[in-house]
C-alpha positions as CSV (number, residue, x, y, z in Angstrom):
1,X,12.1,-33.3,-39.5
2,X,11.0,-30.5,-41.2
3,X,7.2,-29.8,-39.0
4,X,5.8,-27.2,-37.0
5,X,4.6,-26.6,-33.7
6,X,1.1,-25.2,-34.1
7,X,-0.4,-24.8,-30.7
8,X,-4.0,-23.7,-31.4
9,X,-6.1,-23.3,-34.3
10,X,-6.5,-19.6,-34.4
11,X,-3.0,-19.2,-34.8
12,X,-0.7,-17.7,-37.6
13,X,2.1,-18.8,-36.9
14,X,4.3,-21.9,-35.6
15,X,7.5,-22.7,-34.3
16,X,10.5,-24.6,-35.6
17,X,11.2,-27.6,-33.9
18,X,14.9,-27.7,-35.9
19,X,17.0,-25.3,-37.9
20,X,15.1,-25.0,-41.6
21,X,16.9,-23.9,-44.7
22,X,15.0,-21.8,-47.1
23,X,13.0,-23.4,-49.6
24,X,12.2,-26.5,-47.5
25,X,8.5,-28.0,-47.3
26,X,6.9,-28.1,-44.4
27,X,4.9,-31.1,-43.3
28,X,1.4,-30.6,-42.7
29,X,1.2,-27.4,-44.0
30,X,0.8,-26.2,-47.8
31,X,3.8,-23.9,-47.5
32,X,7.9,-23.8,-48.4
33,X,10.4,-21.8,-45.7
34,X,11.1,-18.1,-47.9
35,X,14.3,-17.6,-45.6
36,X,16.0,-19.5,-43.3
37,X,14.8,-20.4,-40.0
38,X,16.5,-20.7,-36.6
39,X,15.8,-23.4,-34.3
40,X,12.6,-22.4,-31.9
41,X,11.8,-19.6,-34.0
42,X,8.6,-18.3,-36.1
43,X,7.3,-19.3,-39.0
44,X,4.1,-17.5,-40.7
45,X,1.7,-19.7,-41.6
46,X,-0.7,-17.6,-44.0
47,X,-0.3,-14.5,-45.3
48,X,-0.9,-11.4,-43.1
49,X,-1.0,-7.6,-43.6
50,X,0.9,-4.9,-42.5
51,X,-0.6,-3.7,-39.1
52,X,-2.1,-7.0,-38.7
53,X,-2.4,-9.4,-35.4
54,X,0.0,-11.9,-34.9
55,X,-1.5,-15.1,-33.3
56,X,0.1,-17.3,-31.2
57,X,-1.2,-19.5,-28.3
58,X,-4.6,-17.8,-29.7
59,X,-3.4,-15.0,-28.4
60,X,-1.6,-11.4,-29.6
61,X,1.9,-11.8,-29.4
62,X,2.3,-8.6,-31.9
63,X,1.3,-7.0,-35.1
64,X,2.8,-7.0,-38.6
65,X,5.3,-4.2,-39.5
66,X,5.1,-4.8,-42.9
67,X,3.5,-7.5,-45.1
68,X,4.6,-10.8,-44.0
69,X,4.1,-13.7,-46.8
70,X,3.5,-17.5,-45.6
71,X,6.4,-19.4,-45.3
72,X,8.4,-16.6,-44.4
73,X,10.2,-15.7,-40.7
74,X,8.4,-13.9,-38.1
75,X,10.9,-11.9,-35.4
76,X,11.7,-8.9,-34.8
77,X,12.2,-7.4,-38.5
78,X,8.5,-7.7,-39.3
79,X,7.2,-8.0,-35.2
80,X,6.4,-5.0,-33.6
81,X,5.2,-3.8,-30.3
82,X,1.8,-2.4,-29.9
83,X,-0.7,-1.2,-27.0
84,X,-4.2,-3.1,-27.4
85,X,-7.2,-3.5,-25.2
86,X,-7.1,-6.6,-23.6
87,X,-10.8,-8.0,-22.3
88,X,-11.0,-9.9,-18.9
89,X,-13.0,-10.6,-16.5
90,X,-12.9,-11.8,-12.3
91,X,-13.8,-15.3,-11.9
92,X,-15.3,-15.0,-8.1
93,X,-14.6,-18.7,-7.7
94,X,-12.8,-20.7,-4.9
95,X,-10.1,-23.0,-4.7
96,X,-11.3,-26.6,-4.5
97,X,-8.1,-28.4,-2.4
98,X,-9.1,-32.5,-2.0
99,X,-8.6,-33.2,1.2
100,X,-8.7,-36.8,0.7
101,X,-5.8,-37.2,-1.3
102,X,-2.6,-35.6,1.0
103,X,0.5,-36.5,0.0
104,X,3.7,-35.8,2.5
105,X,7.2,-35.3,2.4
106,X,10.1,-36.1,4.6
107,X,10.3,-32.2,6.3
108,X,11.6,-30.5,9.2
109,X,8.9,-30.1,11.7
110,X,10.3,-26.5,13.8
111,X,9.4,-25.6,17.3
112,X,7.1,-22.9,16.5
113,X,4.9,-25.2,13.4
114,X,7.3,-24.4,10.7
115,X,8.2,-26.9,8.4
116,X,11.8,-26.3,7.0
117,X,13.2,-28.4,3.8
118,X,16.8,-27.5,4.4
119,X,18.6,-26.8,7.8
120,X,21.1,-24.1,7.7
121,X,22.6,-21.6,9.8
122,X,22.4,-18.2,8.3
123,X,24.6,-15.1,8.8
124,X,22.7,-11.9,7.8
125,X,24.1,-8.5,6.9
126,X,21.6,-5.7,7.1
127,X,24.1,-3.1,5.2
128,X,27.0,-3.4,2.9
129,X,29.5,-2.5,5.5
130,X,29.1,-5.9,7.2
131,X,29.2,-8.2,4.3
132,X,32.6,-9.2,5.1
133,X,32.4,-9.4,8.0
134,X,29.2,-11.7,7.4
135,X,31.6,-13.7,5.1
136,X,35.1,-13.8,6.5
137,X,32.3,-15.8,9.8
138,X,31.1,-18.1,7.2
139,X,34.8,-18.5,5.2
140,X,36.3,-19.4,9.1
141,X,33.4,-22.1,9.5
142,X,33.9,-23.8,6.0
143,X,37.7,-23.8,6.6
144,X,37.9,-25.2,10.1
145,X,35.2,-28.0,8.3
146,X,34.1,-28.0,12.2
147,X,30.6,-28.8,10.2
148,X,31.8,-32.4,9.0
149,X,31.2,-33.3,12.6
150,X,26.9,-32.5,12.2
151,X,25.7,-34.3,9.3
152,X,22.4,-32.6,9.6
153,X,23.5,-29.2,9.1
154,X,23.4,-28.3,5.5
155,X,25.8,-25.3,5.6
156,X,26.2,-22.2,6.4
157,X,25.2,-19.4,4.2
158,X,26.4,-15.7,4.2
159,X,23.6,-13.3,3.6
160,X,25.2,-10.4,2.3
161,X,24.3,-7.3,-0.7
162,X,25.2,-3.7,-1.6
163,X,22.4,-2.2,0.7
164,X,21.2,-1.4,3.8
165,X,21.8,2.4,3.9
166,X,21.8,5.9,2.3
167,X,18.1,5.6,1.9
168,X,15.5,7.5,3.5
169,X,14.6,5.0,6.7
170,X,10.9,5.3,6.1
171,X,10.8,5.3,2.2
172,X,8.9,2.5,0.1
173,X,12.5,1.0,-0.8
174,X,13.2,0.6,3.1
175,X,10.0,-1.1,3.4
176,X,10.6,-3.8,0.6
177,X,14.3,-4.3,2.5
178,X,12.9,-4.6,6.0
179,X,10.4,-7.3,4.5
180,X,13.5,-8.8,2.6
181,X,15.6,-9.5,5.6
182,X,12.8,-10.5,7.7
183,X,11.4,-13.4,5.4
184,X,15.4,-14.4,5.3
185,X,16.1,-14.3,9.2
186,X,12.5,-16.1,9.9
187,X,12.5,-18.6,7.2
188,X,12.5,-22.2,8.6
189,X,15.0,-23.5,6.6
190,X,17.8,-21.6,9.4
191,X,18.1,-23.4,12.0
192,X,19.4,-20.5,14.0
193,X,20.3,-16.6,12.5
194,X,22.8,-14.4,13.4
195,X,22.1,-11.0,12.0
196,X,25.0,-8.4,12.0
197,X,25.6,-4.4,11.4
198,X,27.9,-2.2,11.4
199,X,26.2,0.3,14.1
200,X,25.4,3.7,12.3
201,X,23.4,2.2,9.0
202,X,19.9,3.2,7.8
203,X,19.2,-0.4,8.4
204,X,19.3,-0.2,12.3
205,X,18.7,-4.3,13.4
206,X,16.0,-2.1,15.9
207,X,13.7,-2.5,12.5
208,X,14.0,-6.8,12.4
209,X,14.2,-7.3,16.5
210,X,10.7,-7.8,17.1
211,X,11.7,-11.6,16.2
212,X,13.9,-12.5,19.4
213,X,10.3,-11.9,21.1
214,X,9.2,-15.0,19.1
215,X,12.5,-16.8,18.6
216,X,15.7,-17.6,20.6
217,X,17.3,-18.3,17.4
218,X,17.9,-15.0,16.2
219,X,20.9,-13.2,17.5
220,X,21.6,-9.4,16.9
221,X,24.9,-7.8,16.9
222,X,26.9,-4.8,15.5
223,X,30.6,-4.6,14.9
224,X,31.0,-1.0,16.8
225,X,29.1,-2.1,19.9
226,X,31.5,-6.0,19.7
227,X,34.5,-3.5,19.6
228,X,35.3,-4.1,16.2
229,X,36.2,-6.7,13.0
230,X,38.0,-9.6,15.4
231,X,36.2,-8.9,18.4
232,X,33.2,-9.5,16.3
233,X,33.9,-12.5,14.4
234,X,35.6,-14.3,17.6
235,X,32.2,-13.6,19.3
236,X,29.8,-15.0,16.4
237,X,32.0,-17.9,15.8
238,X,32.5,-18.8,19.5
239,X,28.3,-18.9,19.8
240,X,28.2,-21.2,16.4
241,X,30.2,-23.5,18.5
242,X,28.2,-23.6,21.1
243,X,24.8,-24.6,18.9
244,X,26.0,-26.6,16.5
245,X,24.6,-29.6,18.5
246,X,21.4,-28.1,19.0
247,X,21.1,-27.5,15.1
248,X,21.9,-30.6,14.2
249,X,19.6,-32.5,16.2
250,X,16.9,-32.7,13.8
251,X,14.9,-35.5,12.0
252,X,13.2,-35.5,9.4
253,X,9.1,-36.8,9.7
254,X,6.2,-37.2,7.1
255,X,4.8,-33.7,6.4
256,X,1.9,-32.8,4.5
257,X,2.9,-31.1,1.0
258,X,0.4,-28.6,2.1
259,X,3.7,-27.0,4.0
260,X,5.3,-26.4,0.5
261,X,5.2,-23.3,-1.2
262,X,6.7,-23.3,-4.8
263,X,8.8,-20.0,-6.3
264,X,7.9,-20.2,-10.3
265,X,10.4,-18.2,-11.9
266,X,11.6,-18.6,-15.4
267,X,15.1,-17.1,-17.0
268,X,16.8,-17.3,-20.2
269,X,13.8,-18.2,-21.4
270,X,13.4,-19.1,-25.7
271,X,10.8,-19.7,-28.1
272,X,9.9,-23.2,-26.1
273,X,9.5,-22.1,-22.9
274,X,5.6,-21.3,-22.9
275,X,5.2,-24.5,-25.0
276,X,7.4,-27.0,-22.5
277,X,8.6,-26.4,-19.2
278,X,6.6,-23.4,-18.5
279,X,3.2,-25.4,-18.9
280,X,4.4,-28.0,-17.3
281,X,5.3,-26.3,-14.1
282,X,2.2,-25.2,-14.3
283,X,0.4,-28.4,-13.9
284,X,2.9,-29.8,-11.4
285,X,1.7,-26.2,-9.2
286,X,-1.7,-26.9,-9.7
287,X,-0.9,-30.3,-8.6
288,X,0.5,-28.9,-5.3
289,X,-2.4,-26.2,-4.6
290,X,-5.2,-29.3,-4.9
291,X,-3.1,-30.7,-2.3
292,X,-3.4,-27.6,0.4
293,X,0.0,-26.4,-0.8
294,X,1.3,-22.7,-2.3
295,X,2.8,-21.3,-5.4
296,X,4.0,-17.7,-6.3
297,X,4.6,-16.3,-9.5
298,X,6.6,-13.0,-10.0
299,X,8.3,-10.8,-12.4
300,X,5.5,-7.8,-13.0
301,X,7.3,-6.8,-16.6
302,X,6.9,-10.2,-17.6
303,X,3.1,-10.4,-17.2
304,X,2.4,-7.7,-19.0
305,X,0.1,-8.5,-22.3
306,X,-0.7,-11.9,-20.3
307,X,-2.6,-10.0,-16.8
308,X,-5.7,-10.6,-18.5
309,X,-5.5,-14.3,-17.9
310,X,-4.6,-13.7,-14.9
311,X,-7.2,-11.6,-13.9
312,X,-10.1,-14.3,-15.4
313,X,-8.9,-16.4,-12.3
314,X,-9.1,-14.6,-9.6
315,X,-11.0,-15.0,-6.6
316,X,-12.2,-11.6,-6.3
317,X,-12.3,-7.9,-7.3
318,X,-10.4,-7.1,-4.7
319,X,-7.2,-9.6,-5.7
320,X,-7.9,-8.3,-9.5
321,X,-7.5,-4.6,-8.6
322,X,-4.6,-5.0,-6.9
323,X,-2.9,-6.7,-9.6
324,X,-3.8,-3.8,-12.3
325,X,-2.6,-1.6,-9.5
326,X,1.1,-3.2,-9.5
327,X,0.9,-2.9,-13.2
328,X,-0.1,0.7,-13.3
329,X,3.0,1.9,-10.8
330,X,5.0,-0.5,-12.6
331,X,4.0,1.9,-16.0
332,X,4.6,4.8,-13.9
333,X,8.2,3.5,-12.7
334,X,9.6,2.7,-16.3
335,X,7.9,5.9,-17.6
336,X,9.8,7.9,-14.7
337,X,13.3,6.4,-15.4
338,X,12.8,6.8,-19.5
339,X,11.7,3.4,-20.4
340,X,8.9,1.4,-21.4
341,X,6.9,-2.0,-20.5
342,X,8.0,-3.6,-23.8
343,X,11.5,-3.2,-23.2
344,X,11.9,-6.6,-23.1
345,X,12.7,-9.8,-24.4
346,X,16.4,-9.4,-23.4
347,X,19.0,-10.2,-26.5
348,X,19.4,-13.6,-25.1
349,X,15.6,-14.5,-25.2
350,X,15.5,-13.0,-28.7
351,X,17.9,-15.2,-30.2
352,X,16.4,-18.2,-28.3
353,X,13.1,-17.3,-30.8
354,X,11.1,-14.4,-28.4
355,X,10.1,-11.6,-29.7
356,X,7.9,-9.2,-27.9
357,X,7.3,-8.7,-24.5
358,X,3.4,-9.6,-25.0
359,X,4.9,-13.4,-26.8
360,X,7.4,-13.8,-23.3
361,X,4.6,-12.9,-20.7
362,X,2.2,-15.3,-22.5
363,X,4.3,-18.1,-22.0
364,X,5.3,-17.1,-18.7
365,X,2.2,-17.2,-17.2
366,X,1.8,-20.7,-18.0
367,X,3.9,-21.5,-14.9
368,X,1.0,-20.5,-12.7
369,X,-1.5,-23.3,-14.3
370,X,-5.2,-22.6,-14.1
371,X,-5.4,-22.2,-10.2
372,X,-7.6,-19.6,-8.6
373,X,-5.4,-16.6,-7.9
374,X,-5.8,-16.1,-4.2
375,X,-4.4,-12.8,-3.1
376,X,-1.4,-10.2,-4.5
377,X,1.5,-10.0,-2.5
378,X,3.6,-6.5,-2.3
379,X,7.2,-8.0,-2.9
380,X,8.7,-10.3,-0.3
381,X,5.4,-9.5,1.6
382,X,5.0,-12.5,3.5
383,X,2.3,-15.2,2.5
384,X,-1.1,-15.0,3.9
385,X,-3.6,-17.0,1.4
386,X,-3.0,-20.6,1.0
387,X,-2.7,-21.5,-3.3
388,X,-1.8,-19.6,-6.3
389,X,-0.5,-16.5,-5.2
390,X,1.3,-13.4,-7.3
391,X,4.8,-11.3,-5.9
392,X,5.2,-8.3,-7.6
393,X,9.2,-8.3,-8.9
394,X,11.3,-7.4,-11.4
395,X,12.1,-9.6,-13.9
396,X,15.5,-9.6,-13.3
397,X,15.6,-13.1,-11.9
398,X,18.3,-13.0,-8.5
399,X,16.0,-10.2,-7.2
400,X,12.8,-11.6,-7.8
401,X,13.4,-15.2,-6.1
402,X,15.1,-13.0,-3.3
403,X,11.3,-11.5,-3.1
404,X,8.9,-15.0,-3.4
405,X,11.8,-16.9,-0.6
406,X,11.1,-13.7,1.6
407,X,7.6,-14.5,1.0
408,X,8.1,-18.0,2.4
409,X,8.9,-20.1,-0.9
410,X,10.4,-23.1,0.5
411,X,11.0,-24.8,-3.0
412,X,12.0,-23.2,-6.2
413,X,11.0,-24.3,-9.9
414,X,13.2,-22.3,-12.8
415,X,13.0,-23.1,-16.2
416,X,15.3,-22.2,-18.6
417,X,15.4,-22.4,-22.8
418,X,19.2,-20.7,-22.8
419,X,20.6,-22.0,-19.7
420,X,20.2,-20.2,-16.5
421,X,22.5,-21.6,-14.0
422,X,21.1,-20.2,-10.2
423,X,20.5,-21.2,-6.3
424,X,19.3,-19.5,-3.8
425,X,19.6,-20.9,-0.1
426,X,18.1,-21.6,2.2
427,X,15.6,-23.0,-0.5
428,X,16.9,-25.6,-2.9
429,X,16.2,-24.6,-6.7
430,X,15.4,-27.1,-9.5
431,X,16.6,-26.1,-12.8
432,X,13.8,-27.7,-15.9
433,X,15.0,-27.5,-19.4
434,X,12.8,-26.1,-22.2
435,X,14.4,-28.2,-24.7
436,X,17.0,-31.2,-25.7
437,X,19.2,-29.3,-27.0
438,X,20.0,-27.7,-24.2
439,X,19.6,-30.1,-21.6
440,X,21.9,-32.5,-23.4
441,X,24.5,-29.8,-23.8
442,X,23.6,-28.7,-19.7
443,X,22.7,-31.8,-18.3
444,X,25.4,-31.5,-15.0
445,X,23.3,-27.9,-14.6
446,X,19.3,-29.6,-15.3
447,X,17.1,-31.4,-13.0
448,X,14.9,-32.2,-15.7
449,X,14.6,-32.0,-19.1
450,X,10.9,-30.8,-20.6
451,X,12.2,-30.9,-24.1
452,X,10.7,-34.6,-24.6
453,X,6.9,-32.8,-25.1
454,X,8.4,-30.8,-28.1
455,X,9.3,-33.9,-29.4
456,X,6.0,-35.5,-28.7
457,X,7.8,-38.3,-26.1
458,X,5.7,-37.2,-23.3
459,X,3.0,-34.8,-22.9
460,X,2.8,-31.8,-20.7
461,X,0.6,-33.6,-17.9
462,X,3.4,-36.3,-17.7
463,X,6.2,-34.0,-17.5
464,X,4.0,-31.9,-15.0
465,X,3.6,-35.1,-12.7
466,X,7.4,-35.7,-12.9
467,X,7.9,-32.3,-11.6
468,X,5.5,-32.2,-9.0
469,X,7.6,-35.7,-7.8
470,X,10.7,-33.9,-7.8
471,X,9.9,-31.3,-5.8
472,X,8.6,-33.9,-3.3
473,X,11.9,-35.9,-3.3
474,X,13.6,-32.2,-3.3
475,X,11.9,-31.3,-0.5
476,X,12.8,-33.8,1.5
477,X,16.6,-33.7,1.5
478,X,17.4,-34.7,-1.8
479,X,19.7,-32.3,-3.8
480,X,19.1,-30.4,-6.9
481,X,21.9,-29.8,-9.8
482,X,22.4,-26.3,-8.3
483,X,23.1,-27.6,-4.6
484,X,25.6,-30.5,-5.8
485,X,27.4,-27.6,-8.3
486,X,27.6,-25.2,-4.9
487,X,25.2,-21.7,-6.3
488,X,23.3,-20.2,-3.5
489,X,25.9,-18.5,-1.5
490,X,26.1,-14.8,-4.3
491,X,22.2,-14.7,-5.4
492,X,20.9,-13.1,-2.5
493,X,19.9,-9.7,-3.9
494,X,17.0,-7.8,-2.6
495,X,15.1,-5.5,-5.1
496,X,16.7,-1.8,-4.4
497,X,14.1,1.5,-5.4
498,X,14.4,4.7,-5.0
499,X,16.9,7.2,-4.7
500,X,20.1,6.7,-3.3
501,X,21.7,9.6,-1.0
């Protein structure tokens, strides 16, 4: 009851695994708590002086504010922030994927070599001023439950966010939103799109029209040129009618998972996250990408103090550069709008046991495995390079899944240590649990719980393979915690930058 998590050697610190009074021996080591420790939280391990590293995962997680004396707790009061030089170097090796080992799921095969994992029909606004339109379609289809009739029609989602104008039409925020919508409207997981306007936007549907050249699921319409609110809605619902047979007649075949691409994300994350669930998403993606299949990790803040590990995997210079690239406009961007990279761990992920920014990155690049890093996408830049794959994103979570289902994600992984309750469709979400705790308090919210490894049940290459099954069985029609609970409809929300006029 009373031991600590020491994950390497090197380290001077390690982690609760339960709530310690002060004064209580710890097992294993030569040391007594000084002060109380909360659940998931730092313990130091030998004594270390002011200015000092502080080790964890063998890594620098932060240096000593003051003199910290064994025993004693390690957060923010005696953590600090600090710029270092952090060594690296490009790997220039290849992905190995074992051709002779394919696994498949039960997918949607589309017309044009898609594979889909859900079948929806999507309404999507391209400005603000349509959203309710976008919704008061969707709200008229759910009501009439016409949809009970076509069993193999998922739903129908609204699309629908606070953009779409007063923005300069050929700025670098336009371009992130045109690549936004696009990866929504093309995604395989609609069966057919309607995409609406108002008429007069930024956002003219001119920018996303190339696709009826490729599809003839994707319809175009405004409400000035329909003649208005009623006209518009009567029109859209009339033409739902009309293909709802032709969306729902689908089967689903045997698909290789090499037509899977996973979205890593990670949210209300805690002191377990980079021991647990993190690492053992990570195995479960490496597990996909030996298979042929795809991952992409995101949030750029949340990297940082970690891109050195990321940078010793990948594939060439050329990948590398453009990853210290996204980091340096992302120090440009918070220096800009008067804040910093270390502004970060939020005040939820500090009481869960984080500390500094440098501590969260390193556990969250644990999601991505060990696989080569194949290419850098720009965010929701669509996917070009088969494998391990970075988005640059925020860290705010909503907007950076927006950006890797753009991208093509068909499958989303999200683990959680505080309790992140999220969906995103078209693309099912899983939900893993960093600890018991939590899961046991959550479990109507988790898909799985990764707490078990803490507690030395199962190890991380276990809980890995039980992931990389459940996002096979996900994949192919099986529904995930967030899909039976109903999230997916509000999380839609592209990544907005620049200035607003």
């Amino acid at each position: 009851m009373n031991s600590l998590i020491v994950l390497n050697k090197n380290d001077n610190v390690g982690v609760s695994q339960f709530i310690m009074p002060e004064k209580t021996k710890i097992n294993g080591q030569d040391i007594s708590t000084i002060d109380p420790i909360p659940f998931g939280h730092k313990v130091c391990l030998k004594p270390i002086k002011k200015g000092d590293p502080i080790i964890k995962y063998d890594q620098i997680i932060g240096f000593a504010s003051k003199n910290i004396s064994a025993g004693e707790h390690v957060h923010t009061h005696n953590l600090e922030f600090k710029e270092f030089e952090r060594a690296f170097k490009v790997n220039n090796k290849k992905t190995i994927v074992d051709e002779n080992a394919d696994t498949f799921f039960n997918g949607i095969l589309r017309e044009n070599g898609q594979v889909a994992t859900r079948n929806y029909i999507g309404i999507v606004s391209t400005v603000n001023c349509s959203a309710t339109v976008t919704k008061m379609i969707v709200e008229k289809i759910k009501y009439s439950n016409i949809l009970n009739d076509y069993p193999n029609i998922d739903g129908i989602v609204p699309i629908t966010h606070s953009t779409g104008c007063g923005m300069n039409t050929v700025s670098e925020g336009m371009q992130m939103f045109q690549r936004t919508i696009d990866g929504f409207k093309n995604h395989p997981n609609f069966s057919h799109v309607f995409v609406i306007g108002l008429g007069c936007e930024c956002a003219q549907v001119s920018l996303f029209d190339e696709s009826v050249k490729k599809h003839n699921r994707i319809h175009f319409l405004t409400i000035q040129d329909e003649g208005g609110t009623k006209k518009i809605v009567e029109k859209v619902l009339s033409q739902i009618k009309n293909l709802l047979s032709e969306a729902n007649d689908i089967k689903r075949t045997p698909e290789s998972v090499s037509h899977l691409t996973l979205a890593l994300q990670c949210g209300g994350s805690d002191g377990y996250s980079g021991i647990t669930a993190n690492p053992a998403l990570g195995v479960a993606a490496d597990m996909l990408v030996k298979k042929g299949g795809s991952s992409i990790l995101s949030e750029t803040p949340e990297i940082y103090g970690a891109e050195h590990l990321l940078i010793n995997r990948a594939n060439c210079q050329e990948t590398a550069d453009k990853l210290m690239k996204r980091l340096e406009w992302w120090k440009h961007y918070t220096s800009i709008n008067n804040s910093t990279m270390d502004n970060n761990p939020a005040p939820g992920n500090k009481r869960g046991g984080l500390t500094t920014i440098l501590e969260k990155s390193l556990g969250a690049v644990a999601k991505g495995g060990k696989s080569i890093l194949e290419d850098v996408l720009e965010y929701a830049e669509p996917l070009k390079n088969k494998g391990f794959n970075f988005m640059d994103s925020p860290g705010y979570d909503p907007v950076s899944v927006t950006g890797q289902v753009a991208s093509g994600a068909n499958v989303i992984c999200f683990t959680t240590g505080r309790g992140s309750c999220f969906g995103c469709k078209p693309v099912p979400s899983l939900k893993l649990s960093t600890n018991s705790a939590m899961y046991e308090k959550m479990e109507e919210d988790m898909d799985i719980n990764c707490g078990t490894i803490a507690e030395g049940k199962e190890d991380i290459e276990k809980v890995g393979s039980k992931i990389f099954d459940l996002v096979v069985n996900t994949a192919s029609g099986n529904k995930s915690k967030s899909e039976i609970n109903g999230y997916g409809d509000e999380e839609f929300n592209p990544w907005q930058v620049g200035v607003v006029m």
